[in-house]
N, C-alpha and C positions, 0 to 999 in steps of 0.2 A: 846670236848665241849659238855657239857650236854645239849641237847632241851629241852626247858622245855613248854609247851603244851601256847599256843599265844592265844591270842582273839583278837577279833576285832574292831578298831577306827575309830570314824569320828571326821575332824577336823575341827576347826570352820576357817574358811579360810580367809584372807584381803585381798582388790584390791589391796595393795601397791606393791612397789618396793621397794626393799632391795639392794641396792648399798654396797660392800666390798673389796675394792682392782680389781682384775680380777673378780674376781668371782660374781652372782648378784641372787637375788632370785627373781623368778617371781611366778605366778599361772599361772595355768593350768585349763581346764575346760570340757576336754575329757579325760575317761576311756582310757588306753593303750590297744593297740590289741594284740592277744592274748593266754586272760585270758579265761579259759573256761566257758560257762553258769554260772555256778553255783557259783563261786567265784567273776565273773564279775559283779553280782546281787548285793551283799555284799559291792562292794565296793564302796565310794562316789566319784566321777568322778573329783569332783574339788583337784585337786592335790597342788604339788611345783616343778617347775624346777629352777635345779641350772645348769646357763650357765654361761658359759666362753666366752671367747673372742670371738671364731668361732662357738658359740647357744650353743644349750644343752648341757651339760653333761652326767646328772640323771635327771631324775625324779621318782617322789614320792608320791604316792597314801595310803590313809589308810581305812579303814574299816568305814564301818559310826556308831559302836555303838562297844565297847568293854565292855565286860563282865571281873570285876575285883573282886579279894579278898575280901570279906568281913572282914573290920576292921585291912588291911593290914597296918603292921608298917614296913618300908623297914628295911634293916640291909645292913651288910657291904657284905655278901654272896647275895642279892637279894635287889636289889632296885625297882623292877616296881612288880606291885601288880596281874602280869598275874600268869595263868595256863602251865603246860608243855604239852607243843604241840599244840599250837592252832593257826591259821591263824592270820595274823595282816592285811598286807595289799599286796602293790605291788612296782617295781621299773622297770622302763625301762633306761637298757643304752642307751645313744644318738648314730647316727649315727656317725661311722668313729672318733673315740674319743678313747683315751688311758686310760680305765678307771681300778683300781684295789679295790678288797674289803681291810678290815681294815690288813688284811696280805701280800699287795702286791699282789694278786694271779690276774691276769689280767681276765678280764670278758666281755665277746663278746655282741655288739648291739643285743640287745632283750627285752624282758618281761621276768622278774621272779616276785616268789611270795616273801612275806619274811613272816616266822613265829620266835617263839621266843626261847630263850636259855639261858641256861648259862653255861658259863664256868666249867670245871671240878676243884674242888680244889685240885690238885696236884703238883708237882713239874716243870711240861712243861709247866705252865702256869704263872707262879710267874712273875709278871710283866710286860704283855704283856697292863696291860687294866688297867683305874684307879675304874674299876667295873668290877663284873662278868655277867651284863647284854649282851646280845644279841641278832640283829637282825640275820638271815640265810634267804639269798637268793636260791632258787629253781626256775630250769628255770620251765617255765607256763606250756611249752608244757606235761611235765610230771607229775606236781602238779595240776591235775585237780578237788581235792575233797576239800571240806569246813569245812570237820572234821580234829579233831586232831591228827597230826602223834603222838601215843605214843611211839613207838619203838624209842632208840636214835639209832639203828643203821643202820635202815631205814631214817630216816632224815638225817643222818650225809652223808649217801651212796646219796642220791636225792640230798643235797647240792652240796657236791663236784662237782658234774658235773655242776654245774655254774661258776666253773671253772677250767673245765677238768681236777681235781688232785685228790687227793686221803682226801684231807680236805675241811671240809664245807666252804664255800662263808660265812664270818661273816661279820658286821656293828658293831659297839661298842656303846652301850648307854651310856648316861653319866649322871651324879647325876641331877634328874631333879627338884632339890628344885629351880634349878637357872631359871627357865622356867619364863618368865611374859607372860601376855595375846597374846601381838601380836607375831605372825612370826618372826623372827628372825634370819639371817645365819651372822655366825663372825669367824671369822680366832682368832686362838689361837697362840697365838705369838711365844711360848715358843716349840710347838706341830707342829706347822704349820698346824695344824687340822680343815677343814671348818666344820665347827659346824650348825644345824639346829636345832632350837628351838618351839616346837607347842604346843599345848594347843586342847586337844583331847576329845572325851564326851565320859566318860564311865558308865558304869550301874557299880551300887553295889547294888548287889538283885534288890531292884523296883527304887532305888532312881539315878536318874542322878546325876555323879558328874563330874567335870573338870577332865581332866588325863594329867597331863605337860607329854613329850617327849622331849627329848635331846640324838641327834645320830650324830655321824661321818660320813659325809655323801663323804665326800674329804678327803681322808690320810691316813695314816697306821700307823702297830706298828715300833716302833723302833729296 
């Protein structure tokens, strides 16, 4: 999985409740602990938790301001208009919860960061993802810096240990044309995939603009 350098988001957040099946999206309005100084500053503290029957899950924290592409037109290789290597936001597992990133790989109650990625295009990857967008989880204790890992073999090496293997911790984004204004988590029928839907404020050069997100926040690949 190629890293590819992340920036940072803030999302503009609703008091609603998102009811789906088992699954239910709330807010959040505390920073997870942690995060160190200098990333925890970064981040906007109003979150999303997606709970289950017996409370949390995940939760999900993003950047309050992301720095994106200028004039970026997605493609079928890159749909989000980030940089390679650069923080996005955070995620904490719930307590006492089975939870795995988009590969199955099982991931222990804590605080990780997540920055961003994409896929390598080669043949171990052909259809793993209906994008080559990705989130990477890194546990906090270690990702202490608010710059860009460039190295993919340094990010790939700090992934993995979010889930003790030898491959990064992914999240899978998905085409975010489908994004509308409010919050949104929705089970994909077909996927069984719990889907979250945001609407994020990014900078391009001086201008604010809206940045949709769409990620796998529940499920894996096939």
């Amino acid at each position: 999985m190629i890293l590819r350098c992340l920036l940072s988001i803030s999302i503009s957040l609703g008091a609603s409740l998102v009811f789906a099946d088992d699954h239910e999206l709330k807010t959040v309005d505390e920073a997870p602990k942690g995060l160190s100084p200098a990333i925890e500053k970064l981040l906007d503290p109003a979150g999303f938790q997606i709970a289950g029957d017996d409370g949390a899950v995940v939760e999900l924290w993003l950047l309050k301001s992301v720095a994106v592409k200028p004039k970026f037109k997605s493609s079928f290789s890159q749909m989000y208009p980030f940089m390679p290597g650069q923080l996005l936001g955070a995620i904490r597992v719930g307590d006492d919860v089975e939870y795995t990133d988009f590969r199955g790989q099982a991931m222990k109650t804590g605080t990780y960061t997540l920055r961003y990625g994409l896929q390598p295009m080669d043949g171990n990857h052909v259809g793993t993802s209906e994008t080559s967008d990705f989130l990477l989880a890194l546990p906090a204790k270690i990702d202490t810096k608010s710059d860009a890992i460039g190295s993919f073999d340094e990010l790939a090496e700090l992934s993995a240990k979010s889930a003790g293997s030898t491959h990064p911790a992914i999240f899978s984004l998905l085409d975010p044309k489908k994004v509308k204004k409010k919050p949104k988590l929705e089970q994909d029928d077909f996927s069984e995939h719990w889907i979250l839907s945001l609407v994020g404020k990014g900078k391009e050069k001086d201008k604010d603009v809206d940045l949709k997100v769409r990620l796998v926040v529940v499920g894996q690949s096939e």
